[in-house]
VOGU-3710 file (C-alpha; in Angstrom, 3 decimals, decimal comma):
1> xxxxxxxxxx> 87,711/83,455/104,400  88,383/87,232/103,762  87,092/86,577/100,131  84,324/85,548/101,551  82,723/88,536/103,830  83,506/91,142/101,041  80,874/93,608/101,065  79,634/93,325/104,721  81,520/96,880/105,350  78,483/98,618/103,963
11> xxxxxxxxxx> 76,525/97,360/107,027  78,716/99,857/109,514  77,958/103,169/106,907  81,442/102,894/105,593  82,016/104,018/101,739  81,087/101,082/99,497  82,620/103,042/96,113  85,325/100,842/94,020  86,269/97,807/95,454  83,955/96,204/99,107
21> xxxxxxxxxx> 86,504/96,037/101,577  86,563/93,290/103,934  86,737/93,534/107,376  90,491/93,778/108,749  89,210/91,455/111,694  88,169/88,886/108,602  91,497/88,782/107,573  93,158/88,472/110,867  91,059/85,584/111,643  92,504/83,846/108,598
31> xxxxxxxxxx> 96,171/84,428/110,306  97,665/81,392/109,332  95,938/80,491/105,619  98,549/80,482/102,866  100,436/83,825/101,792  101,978/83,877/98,200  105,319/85,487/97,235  106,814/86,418/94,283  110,294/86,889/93,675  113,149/85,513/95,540
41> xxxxxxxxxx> 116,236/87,328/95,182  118,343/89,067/97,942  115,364/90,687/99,468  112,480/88,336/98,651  114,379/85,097/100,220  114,890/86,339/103,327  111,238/88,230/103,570  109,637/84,703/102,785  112,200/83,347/105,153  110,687/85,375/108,022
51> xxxxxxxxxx> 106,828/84,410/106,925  107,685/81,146/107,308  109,288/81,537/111,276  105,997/83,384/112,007  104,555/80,278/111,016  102,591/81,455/107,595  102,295/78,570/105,086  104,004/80,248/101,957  103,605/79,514/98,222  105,831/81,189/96,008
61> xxxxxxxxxx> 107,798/80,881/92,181  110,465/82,939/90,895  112,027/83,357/87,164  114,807/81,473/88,520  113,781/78,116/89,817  117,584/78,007/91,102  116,266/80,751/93,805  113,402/78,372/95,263  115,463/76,190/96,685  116,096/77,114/100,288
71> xxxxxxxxxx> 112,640/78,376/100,670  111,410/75,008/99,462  113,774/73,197/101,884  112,105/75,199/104,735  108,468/74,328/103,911  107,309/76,313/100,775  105,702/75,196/98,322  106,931/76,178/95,218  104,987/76,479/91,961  105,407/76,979/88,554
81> xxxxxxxxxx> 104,339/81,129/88,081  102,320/84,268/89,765  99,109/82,878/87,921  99,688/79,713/90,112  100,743/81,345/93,214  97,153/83,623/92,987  95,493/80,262/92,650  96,276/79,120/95,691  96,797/82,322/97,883  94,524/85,321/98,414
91> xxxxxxxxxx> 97,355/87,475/100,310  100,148/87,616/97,902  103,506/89,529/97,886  105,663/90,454/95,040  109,300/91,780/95,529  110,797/92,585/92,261  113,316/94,337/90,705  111,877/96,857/88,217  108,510/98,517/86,674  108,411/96,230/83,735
101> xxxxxxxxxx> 108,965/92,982/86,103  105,760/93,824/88,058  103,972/94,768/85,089  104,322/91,359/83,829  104,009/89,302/87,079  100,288/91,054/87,790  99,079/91,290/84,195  101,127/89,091/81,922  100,453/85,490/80,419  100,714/84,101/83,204
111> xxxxxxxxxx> 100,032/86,548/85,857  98,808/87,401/89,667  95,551/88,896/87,752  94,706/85,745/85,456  94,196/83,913/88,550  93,295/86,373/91,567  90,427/85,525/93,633  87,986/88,153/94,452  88,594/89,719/97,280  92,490/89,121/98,052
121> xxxxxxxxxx> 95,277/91,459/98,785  98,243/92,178/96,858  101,141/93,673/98,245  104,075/94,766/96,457  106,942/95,756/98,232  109,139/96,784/94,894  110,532/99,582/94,204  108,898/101,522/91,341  107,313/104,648/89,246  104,531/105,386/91,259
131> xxxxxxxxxx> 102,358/105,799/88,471  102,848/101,706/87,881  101,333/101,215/91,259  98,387/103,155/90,962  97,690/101,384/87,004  98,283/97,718/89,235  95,974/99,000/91,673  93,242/99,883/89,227  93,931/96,656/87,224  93,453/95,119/90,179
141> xxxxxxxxxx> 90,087/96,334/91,691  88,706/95,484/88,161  89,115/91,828/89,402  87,734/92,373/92,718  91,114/92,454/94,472  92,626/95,276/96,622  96,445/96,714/95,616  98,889/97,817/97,767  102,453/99,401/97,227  104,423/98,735/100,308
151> xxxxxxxxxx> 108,353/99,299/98,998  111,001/98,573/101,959  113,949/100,332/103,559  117,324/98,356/104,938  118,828/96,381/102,732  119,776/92,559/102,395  120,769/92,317/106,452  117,533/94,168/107,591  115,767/91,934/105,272  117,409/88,887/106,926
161> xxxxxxxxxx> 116,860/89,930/110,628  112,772/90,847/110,018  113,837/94,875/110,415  113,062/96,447/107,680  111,275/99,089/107,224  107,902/99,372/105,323  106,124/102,191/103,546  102,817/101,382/102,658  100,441/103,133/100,171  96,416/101,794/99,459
171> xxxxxxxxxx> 93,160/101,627/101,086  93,498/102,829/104,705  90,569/100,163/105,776  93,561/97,407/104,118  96,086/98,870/106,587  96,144/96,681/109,141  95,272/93,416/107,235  98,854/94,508/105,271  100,452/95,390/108,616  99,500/91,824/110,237
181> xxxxxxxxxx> 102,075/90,642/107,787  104,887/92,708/106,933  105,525/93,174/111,195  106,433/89,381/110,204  109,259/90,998/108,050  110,005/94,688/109,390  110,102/96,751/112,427  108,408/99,450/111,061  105,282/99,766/109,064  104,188/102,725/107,941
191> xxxxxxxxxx> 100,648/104,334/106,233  101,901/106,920/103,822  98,034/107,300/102,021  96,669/106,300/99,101  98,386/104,107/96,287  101,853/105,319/95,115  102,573/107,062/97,929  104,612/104,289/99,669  106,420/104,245/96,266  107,018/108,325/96,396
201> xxxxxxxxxx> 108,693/107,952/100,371  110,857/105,172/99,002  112,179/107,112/96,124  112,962/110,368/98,132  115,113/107,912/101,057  116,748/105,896/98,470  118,028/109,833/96,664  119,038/110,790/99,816  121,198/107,401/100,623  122,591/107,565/97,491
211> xxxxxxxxxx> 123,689/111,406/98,131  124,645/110,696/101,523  126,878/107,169/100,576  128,667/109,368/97,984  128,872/111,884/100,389  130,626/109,696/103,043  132,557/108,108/100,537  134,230/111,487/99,015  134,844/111,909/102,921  136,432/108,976/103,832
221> xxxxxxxxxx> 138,445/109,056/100,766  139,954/112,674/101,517  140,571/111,344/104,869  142,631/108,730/103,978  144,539/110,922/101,247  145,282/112,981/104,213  147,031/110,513/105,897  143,789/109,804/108,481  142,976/106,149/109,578  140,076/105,299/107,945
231> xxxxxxxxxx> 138,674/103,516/111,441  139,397/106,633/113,410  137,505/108,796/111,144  135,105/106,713/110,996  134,552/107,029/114,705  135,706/110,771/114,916  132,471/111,206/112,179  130,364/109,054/113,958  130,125/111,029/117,359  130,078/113,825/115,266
241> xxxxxxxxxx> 127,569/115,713/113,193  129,027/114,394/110,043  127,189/110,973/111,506  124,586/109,459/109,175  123,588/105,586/108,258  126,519/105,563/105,681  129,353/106,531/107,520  127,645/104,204/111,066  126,067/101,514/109,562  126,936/100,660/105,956
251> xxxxxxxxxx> 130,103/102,387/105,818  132,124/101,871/102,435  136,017/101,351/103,475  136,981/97,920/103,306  138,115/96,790/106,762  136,223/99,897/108,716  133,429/97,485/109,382  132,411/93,683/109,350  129,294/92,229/108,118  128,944/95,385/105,682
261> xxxxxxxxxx> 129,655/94,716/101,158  132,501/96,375/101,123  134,226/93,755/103,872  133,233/91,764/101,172  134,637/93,080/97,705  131,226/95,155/97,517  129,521/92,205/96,757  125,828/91,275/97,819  123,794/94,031/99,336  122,100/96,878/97,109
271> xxxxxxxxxx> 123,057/96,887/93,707  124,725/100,101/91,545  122,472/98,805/88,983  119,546/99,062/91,105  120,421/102,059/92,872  121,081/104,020/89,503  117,579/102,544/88,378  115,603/104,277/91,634  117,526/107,273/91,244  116,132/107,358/87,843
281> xxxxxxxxxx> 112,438/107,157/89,032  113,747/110,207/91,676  114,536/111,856/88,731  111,262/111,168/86,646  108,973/112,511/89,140  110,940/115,638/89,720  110,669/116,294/86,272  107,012/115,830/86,306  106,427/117,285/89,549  109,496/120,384/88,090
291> xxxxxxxxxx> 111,168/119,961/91,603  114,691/121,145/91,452  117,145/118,259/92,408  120,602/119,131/91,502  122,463/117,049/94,224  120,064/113,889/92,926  120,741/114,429/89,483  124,206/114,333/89,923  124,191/111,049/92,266  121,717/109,583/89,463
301> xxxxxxxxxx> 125,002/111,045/86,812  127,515/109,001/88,839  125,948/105,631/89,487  125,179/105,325/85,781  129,045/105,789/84,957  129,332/103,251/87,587  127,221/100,726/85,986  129,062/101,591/82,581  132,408/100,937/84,410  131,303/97,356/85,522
311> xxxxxxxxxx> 130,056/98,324/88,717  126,445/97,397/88,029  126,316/94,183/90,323  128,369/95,615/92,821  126,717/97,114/96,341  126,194/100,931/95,902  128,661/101,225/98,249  131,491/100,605/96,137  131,189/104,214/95,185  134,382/104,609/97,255
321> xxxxxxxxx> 136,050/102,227/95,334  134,492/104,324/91,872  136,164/107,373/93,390  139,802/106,014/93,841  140,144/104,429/90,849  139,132/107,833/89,538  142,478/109,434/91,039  144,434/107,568/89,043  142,927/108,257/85,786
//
């Protein structure tokens, strides 16, 4: 149905130039018509999950059939690539891990693009180089479809519990067509501008989480070394002004807090492999933009040792554990 009215926006003396945006109202009126997804790991599951509760018929495929199962078992249908899921959905979106990933899934073989219908909306909530968004976007209006990078803040539980937090970049007149379904997945939504600008406020939170978890972990660890327990400084910081989401939330002691990786031998959550990879795009566009990062560069410096020292699958909040095993070298 939104494919349908494209171009009636002129009508109202709104800018016709690029792509003819539909209504928003169009697309709200198609509420409950199919919405694709792409990519099911720890944050795409639960994200499709949540579409589902809200009552959105979902079609989605992943590069590991393996991760379609409990999506299926809910009610998704579940076919064979992107190129497939475009077929079938004009609201489609992608959750992957890197640049290159997303590069393929819109414009390879068997991609989003080979497929797309004019007039649908693509919303990637990865986390990559801006500059990637902004070539998907223009790749994208060449087929008559609108692009929008809408990357996410909270990790695997926020994910789970529809809280996340979304920062969107694209068309403004898209806004609340993209809003009507990532409320379905977050508690926040938020219009950052044009294309790649979502991308540029993830990158700048996920440098300053990775400062601030290394941060609370060089803490925590003095702390202890001290002879502190690691659950009373913990709550000592906490009503503090040494408080932040590391040290309250997500804190990286085994046994300060439950439900958290590192109650869990660090594993699930946020990757070291993926954090080290977004510090990396922090690091590109500093370079390009020649803003001075030091503290970033050196968080970037110490979750690529990580990865080297087998850390890579581990949550980022094993850092802690990085930094003890360190003393005894």
């Amino acid at each position: 149905m939104a494919a349908m009215l494209r171009g009636s926006r002129c009508l109202f003396g709104r800018s016709c130039k690029h792509v003819d945006f539909a209504f928003v109202s169009t697309r709200s009126m198609a509420s409950k018509t199919p919405v694709g997804f792409v990519g099911l790991g720890n944050m795409g599951n639960p994200m499709a999950k949540n579409l589902l509760k809200h009552g959105y018929p979902v079609i989605a495929t992943d590069v590991f059939p393996e991760s379609c199962k409990e999506v299926q078992e809910l009610g998704a249908q579940i076919v064979d690539n992107p190129a497939d899921v475009a077929d079938k959905a004009d609201r489609i979106i992608t959750m992957l891990p890197s640049s290159p990933n997303v590069i393929d899934v819109y414009t390879g073989l068997n991609g989003i693009l080979k497929k797309v219908k004019k007039g649908s909306l693509l919303i990637d909530s990865s986390t990559i180089d801006p500059s990637v968004s902004k070539e998907m976007a223009a790749a994208a209006e060449k087929m008559g479809a609108v692009f929008m990078d809408a990357p996410v803040s909270g990790g695997v539980g926020a994910a789970s519990s529809g809280k996340l937090t979304f920062m969107v970049g694209g068309a403004e007149e898209e806004f609340t067509a993209a809003k009507e379904l990532l409320t379905c997945m977050g508690a926040n939504v938020v219009y950052c501008g044009q294309v790649g600008t979502g991308q540029a406020a993830k990158i700048c939170n996920n440098m300053l989480l990775a400062i601030g978890m290394i941060g609370t972990s060089e803490t925590m660890n003095l702390g202890v070394r001290l002879g502190l327990d690691p659950k009373l400084l913990a709550q000592i910081l906490n009503m503090s002004s040494g408080r932040c989401w590391s040290s309250d939330t997500y804190n990286p002691v085994p046994g300060v807090m439950e439900g958290v990786p590192s109650g869990n031998n660090y594993q699930g959550g946020f990757g070291t492999q993926l954090m080290a990879k977004d510090l990396g795009l922090a690091q590109n566009t500093a370079t390009n933009t020649k803003t001075p990062v030091p503290l970033g560069s050196l968080a970037h410096q110490i979750y690529r040792i990580m990865c080297a020292r087998g850390y890579a699958n581990k949550d980022f909040s094993s850092v802690f554990q990085f930094l003890r095993e360190e003393e005894g070298q």
